[in-house]
One Martini backbone bead per residue (centre of mass of N, CA, C, O) as a GRO file, in nm:
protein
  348
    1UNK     BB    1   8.024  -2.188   4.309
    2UNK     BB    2   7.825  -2.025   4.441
    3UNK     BB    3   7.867  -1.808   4.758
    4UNK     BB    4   7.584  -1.824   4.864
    5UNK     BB    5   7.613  -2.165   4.892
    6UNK     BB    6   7.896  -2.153   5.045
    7UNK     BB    7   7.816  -2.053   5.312
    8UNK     BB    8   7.546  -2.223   5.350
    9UNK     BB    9   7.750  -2.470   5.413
   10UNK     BB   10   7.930  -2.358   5.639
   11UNK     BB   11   7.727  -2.306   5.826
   12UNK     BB   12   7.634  -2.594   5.852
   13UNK     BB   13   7.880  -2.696   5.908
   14UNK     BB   14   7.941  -2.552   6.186
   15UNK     BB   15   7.661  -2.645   6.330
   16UNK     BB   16   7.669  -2.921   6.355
   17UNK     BB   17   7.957  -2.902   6.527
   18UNK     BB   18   7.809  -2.771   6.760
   19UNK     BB   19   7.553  -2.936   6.820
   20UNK     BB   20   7.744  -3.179   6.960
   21UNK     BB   21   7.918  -3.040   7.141
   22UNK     BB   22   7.641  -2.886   7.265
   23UNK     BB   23   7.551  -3.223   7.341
   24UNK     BB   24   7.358  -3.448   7.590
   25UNK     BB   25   7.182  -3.563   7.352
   26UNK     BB   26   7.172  -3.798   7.100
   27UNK     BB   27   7.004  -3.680   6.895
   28UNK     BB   28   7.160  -3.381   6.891
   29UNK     BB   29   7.414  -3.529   6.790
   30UNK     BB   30   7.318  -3.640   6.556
   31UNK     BB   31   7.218  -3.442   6.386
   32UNK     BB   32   7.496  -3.290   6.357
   33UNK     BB   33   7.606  -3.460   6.226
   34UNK     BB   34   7.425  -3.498   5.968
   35UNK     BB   35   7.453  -3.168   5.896
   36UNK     BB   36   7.746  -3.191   5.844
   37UNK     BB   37   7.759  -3.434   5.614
   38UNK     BB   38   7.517  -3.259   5.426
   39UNK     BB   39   7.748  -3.023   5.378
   40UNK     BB   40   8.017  -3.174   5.273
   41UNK     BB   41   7.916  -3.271   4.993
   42UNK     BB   42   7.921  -3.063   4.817
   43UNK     BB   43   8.194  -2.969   4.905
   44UNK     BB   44   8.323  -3.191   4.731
   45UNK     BB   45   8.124  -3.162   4.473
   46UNK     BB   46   8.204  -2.887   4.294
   47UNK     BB   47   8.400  -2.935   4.070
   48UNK     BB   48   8.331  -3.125   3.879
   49UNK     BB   49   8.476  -3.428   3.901
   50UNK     BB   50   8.494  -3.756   3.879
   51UNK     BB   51   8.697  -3.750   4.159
   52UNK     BB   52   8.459  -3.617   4.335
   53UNK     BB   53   8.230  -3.766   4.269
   54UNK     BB   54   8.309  -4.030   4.376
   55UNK     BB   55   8.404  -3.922   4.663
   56UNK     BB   56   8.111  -3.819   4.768
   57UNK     BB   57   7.953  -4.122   4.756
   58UNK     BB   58   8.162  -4.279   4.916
   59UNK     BB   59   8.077  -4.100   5.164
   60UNK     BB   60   7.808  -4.125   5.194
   61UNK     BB   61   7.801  -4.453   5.226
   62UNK     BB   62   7.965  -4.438   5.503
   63UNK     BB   63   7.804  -4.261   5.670
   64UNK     BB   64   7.501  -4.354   5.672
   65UNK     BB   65   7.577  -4.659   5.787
   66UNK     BB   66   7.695  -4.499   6.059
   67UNK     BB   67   7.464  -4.313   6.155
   68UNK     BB   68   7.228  -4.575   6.197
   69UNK     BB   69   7.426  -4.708   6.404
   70UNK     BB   70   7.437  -4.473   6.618
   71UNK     BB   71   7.078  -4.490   6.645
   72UNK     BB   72   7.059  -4.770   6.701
   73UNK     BB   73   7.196  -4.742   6.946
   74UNK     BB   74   7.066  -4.541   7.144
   75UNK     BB   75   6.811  -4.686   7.151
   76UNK     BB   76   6.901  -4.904   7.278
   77UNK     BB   77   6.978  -4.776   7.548
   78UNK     BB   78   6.724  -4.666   7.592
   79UNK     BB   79   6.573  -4.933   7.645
   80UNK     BB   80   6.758  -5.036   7.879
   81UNK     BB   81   6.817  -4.733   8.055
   82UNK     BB   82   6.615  -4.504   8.023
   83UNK     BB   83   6.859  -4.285   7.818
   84UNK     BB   84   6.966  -4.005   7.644
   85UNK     BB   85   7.264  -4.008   7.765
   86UNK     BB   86   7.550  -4.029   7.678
   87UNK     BB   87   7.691  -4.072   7.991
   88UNK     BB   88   7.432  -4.295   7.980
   89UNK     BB   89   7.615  -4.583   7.869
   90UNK     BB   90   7.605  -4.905   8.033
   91UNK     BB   91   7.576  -5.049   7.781
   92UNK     BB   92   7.769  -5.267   7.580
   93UNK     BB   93   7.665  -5.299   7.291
   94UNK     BB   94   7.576  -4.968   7.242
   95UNK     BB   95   7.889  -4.882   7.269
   96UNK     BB   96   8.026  -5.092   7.052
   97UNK     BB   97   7.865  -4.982   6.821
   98UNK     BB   98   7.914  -4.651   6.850
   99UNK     BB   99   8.217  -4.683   6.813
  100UNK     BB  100   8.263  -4.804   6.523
  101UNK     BB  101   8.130  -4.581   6.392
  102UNK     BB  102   8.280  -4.338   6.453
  103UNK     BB  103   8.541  -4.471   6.314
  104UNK     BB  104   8.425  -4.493   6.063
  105UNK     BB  105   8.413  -4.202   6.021
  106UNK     BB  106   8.696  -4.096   6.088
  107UNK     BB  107   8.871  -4.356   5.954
  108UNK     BB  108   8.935  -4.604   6.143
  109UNK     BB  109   9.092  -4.909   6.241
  110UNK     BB  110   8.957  -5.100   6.016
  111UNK     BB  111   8.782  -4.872   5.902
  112UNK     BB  112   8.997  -4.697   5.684
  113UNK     BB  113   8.974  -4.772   5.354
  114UNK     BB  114   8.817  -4.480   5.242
  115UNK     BB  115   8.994  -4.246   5.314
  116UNK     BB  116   9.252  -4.251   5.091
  117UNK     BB  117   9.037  -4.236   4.854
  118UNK     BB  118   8.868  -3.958   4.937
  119UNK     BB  119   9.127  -3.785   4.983
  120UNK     BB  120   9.229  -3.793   4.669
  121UNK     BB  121   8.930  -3.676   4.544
  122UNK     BB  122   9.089  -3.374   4.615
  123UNK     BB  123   9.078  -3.093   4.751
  124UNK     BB  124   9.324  -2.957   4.967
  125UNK     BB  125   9.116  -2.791   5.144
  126UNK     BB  126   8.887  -3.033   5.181
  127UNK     BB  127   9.114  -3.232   5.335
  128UNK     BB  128   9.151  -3.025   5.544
  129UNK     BB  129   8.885  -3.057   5.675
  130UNK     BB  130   8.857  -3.338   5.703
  131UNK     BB  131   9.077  -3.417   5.890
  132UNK     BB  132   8.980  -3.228   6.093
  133UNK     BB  133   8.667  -3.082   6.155
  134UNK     BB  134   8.543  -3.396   6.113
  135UNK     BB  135   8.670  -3.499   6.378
  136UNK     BB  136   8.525  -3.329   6.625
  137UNK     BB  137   8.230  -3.468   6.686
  138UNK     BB  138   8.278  -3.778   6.719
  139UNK     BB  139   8.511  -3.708   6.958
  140UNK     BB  140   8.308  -3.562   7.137
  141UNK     BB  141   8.154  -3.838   7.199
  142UNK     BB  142   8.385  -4.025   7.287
  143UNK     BB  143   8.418  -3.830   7.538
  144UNK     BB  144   8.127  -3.864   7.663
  145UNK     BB  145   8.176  -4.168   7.719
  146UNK     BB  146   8.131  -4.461   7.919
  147UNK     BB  147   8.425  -4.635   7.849
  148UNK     BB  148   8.603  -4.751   8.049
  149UNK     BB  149   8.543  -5.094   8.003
  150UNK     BB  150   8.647  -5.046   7.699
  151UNK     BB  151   8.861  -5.271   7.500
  152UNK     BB  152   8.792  -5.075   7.177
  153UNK     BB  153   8.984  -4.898   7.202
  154UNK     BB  154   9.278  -4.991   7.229
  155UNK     BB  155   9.235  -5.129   6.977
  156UNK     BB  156   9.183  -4.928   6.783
  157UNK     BB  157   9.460  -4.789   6.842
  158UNK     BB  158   9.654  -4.997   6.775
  159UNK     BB  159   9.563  -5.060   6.466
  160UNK     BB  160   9.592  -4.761   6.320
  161UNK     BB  161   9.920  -4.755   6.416
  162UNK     BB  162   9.967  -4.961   6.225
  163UNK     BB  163   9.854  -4.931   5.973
  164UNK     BB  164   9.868  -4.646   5.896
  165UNK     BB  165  10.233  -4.719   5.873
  166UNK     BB  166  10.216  -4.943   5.682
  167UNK     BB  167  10.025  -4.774   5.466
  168UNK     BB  168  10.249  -4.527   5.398
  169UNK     BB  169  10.509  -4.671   5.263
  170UNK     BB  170  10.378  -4.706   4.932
  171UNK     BB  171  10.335  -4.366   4.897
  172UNK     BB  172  10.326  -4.097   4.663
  173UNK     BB  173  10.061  -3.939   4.767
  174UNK     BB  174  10.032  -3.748   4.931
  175UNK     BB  175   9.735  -3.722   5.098
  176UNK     BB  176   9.756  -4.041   5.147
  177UNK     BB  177   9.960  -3.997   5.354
  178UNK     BB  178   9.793  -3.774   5.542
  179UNK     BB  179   9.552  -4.027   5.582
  180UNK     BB  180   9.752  -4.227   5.763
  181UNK     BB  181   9.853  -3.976   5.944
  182UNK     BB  182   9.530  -3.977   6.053
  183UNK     BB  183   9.517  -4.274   6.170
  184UNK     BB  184   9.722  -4.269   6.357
  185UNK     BB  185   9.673  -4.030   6.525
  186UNK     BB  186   9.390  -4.143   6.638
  187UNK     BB  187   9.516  -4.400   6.763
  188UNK     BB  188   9.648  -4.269   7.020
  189UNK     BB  189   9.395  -4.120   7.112
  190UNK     BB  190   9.240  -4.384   7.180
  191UNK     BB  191   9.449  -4.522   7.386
  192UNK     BB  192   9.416  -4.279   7.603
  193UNK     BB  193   9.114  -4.186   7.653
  194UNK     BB  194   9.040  -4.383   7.954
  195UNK     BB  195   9.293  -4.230   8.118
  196UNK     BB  196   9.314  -3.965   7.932
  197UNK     BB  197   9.098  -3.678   7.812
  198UNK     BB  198   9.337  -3.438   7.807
  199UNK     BB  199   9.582  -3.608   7.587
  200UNK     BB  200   9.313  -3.611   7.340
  201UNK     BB  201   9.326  -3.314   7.333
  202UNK     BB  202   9.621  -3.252   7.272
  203UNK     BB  203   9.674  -3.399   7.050
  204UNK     BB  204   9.458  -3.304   6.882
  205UNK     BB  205   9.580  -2.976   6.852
  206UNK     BB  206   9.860  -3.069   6.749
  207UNK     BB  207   9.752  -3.194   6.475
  208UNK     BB  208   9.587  -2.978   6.346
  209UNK     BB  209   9.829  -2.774   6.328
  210UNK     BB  210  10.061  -2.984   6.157
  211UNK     BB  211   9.830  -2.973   5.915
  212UNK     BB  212   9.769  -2.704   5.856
  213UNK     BB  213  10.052  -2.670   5.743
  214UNK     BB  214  10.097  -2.855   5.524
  215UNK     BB  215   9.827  -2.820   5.374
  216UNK     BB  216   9.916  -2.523   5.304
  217UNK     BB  217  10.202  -2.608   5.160
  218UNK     BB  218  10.076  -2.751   4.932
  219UNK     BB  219   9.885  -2.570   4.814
  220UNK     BB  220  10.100  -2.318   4.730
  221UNK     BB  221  10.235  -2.577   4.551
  222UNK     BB  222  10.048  -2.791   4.446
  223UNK     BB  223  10.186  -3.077   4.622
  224UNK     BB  224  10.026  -3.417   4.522
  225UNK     BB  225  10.323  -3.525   4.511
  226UNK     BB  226  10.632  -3.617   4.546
  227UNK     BB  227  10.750  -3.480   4.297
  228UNK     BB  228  10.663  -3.165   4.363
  229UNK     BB  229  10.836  -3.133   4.629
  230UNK     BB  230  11.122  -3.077   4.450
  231UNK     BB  231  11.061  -2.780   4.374
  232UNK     BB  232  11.093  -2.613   4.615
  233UNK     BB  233  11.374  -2.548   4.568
  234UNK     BB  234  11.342  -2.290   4.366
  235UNK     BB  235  11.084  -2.092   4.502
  236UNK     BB  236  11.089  -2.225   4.792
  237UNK     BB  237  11.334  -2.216   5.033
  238UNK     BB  238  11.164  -2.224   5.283
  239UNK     BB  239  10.989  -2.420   5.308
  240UNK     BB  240  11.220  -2.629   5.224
  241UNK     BB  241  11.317  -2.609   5.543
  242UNK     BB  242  11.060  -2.692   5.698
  243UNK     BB  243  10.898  -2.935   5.606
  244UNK     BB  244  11.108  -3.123   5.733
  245UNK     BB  245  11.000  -3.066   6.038
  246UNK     BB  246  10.701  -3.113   6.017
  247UNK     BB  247  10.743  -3.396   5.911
  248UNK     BB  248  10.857  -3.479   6.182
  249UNK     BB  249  10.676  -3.370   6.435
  250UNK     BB  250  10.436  -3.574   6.283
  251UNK     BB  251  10.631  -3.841   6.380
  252UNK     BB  252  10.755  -3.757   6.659
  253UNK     BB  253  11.052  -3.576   6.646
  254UNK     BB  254  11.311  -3.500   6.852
  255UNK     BB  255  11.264  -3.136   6.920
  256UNK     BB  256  10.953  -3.161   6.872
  257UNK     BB  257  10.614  -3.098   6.877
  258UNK     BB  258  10.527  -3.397   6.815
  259UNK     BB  259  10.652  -3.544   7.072
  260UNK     BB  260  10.497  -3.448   7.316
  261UNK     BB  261  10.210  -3.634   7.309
  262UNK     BB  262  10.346  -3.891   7.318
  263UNK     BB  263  10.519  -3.883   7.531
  264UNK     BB  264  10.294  -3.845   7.756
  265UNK     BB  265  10.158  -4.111   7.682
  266UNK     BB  266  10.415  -4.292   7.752
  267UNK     BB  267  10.433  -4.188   8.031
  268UNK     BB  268  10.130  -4.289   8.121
  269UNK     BB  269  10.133  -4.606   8.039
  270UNK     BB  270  10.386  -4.669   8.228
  271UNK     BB  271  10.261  -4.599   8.479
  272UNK     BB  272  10.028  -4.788   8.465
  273UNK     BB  273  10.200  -5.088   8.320
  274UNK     BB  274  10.203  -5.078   8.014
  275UNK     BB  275  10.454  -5.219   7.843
  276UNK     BB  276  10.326  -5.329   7.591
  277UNK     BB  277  10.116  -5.093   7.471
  278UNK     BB  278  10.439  -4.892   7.445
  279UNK     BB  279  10.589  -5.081   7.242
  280UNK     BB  280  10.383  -5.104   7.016
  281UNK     BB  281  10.364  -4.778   6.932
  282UNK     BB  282  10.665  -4.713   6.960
  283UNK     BB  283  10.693  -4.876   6.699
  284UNK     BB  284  10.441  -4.780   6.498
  285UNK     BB  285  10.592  -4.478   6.527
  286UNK     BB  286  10.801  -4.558   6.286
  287UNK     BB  287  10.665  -4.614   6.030
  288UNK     BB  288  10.549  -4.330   5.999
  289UNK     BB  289  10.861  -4.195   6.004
  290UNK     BB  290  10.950  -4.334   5.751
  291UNK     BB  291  10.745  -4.111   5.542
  292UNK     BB  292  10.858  -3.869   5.627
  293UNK     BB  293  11.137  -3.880   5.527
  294UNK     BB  294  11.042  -3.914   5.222
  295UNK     BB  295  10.939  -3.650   5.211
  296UNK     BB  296  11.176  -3.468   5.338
  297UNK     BB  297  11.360  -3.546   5.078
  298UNK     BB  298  11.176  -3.473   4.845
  299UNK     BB  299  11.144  -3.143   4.968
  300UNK     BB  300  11.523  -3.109   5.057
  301UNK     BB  301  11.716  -3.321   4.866
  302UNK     BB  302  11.582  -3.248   4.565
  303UNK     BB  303  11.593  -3.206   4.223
  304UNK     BB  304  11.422  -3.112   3.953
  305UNK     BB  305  11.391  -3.166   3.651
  306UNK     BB  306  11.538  -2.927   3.358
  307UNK     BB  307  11.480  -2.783   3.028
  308UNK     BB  308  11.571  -2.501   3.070
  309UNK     BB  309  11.771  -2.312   2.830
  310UNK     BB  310  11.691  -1.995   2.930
  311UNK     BB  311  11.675  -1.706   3.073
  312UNK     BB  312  11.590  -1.623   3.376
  313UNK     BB  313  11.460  -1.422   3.498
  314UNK     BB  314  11.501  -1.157   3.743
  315UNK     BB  315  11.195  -1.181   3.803
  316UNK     BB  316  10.981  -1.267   4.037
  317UNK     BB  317  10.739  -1.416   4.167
  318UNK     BB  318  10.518  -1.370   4.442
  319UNK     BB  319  10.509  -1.607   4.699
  320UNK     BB  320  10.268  -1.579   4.910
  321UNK     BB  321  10.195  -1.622   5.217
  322UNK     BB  322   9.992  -1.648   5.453
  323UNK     BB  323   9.952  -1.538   5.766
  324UNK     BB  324   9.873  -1.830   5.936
  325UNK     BB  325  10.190  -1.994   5.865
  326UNK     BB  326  10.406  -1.893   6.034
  327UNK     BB  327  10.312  -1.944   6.301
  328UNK     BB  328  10.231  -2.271   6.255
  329UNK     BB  329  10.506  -2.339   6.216
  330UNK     BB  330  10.622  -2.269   6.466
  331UNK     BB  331  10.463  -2.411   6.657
  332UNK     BB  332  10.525  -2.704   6.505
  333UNK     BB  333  10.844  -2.700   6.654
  334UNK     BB  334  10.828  -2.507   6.968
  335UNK     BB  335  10.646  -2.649   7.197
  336UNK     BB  336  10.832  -2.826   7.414
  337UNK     BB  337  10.940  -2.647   7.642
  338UNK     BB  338  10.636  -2.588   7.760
  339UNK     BB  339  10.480  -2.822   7.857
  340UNK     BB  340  10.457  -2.770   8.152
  341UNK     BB  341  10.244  -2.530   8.082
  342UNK     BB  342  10.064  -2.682   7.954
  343UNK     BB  343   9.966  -2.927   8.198
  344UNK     BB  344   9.897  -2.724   8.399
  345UNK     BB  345   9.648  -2.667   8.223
  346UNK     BB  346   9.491  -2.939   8.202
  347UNK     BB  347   9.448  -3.012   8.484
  348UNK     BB  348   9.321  -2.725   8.541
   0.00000   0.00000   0.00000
């Protein structure tokens, strides 16, 4: 692709994730999701690969009908409460209506069958954009919508929790574990967002770091199977021996950074009384930690069959880290210990 026309994809992408964030009025939410999404559709489909192409067509077909149902939900609030604003959406059925569309956006169980297929056929960069940035407008539309009364979040929660713990069991393709991945996590953070909304911002910066950091070690080697991920051992000792933290951390196994969101959650709901909706998660989120474990055997503890005959050079290739891996990966790890200095920023 051109550079100038990738650049001006990339600011069109930024520009439309900004005015949803500063947006308080549903029409300026609405353009901005749209300039997102025709921003990144290009930006899918550049390789010009058939599985790109694919993946393209398939998002844009999720995203329109999305969209017109956010649109068509708005008009009726206007309609019947006569307010454009976001968090003055009093009636029930198009906050039901907007709620559905933007889970749809993003990814979330029921909803959620096209996002392991659209992130299969995308390249490693831009599915790390899908799984993050891409989640940051409808995200911040559903924490200014006034859902207090809406036991959609709840459902939508625990539905995505289970689903996706359930659907990554028999994947063997990174892209799509980690799309199953980026499904509990959204699962969680709806889950607590109309008890704190204050859990679901600090959940959603934890999972962008820990995938930010996962995302860049499948690029730096290439490892779009579980097959490629034994090779890590031969070339990347050191890689080797972290990614298996990381996709635990992503998993929420103490005394790792992903434990922290979790513990918080589930000590929020038990606060409040819900003990079985605590169960239910607490469950939920095994199953997504088998698989996390099979990442992490395939990682660190599997060496892959090697045909070479001939002596290896003595000197290798220089496999040089991004400059911004070594911080993320550490933060992704260690940052358990200091969570009362977290918690204490949050509530401030």
């Amino acid at each position: 692709m051109n550079p100038l026309a990738l650049f001006m994809l990339i600011t069109a992408l930024l520009s439309g994730t900004f005015i949803t964030l500063s947006s308080t009025n549903w029409l300026m939410a609405w353009m901005g999701l749209e300039i997102n999404t025709m921003a990144i559709i290009p930006i899918i489909a550049r390789s010009h690969h058939p599985r790109a192409t694919e993946a393209a067509t398939k998002y844009f077909l999720i995203q329109a009908p999305a969209a017109a149902t956010i649109l068509f939900g708005a008009v009726m609030n206007i309609w019947l409460s006569g307010q454009w604003q976001i968090n003055q959406t009093p009636a029930s059925l198009p906050v039901t209506l907007i709620l559905i569309s933007l889970a749809f956006k993003m990814g979330m169980a029921p909803v959620h069958s096209w996002l392991p297929e659209v992130l299969q056929g995308l390249d490693i960069k831009t599915a790390l954009v899908l799984s993050t940035w891409q989640k940051i407008a409808p995200l911040s539309i559903i924490i200014q919508l006034d859902s207090s009364h809406s036991p959609i979040l709840i459902l939508l929660g625990v539905l995505s929790i289970l689903i996706g713990g359930w659907g990554g069991l028999n994947q063997t393709q990174t892209r799509k574990i980690l799309a199953y991945s980026s499904i509990t996590h959204m699962g969680w953070m709806m889950m607590i967002l109309q008890f704190s909304k204050e859990l679901t911002i600090l959940t959603f910066l934890v999972y962008v770091l820990m995938t930010f950091s996962v995302f860049i070690i499948l690029l730096q080697n290439n490892a779009t199977s579980m097959n490629k991920l034994s090779t890590l051992s031969t070339h990347s000792p050191i890689i080797s021996a972290s990614i298996p933290l990381l996709l635990l951390s992503l998993g929420g196994l103490p005394p790792l950074t992903g434990f922290m969101p979790k513990w918080l959650i589930i000590q929020e709901l038990s606060r409040l009384g819900l003990f079985g909706l605590t169960t239910i998660a607490a469950l939920g989120g095994l199953l997504s930690l088998y698989f996390y474990l099979r990442l992490s055997y395939s990682a660190s503890m599997t060496i892959s069959p090697s045909n070479n005959l001939v002596t290896s050079s003595w000197r290798l290739p220089a496999n040089r880290m991004p400059i911004m891996l070594k911080p993320s990966i550490i933060l992704s790890m260690m940052l358990l210990p200091i969570t009362p200095m977290i918690t204490s920023f949050l509530t401030y």
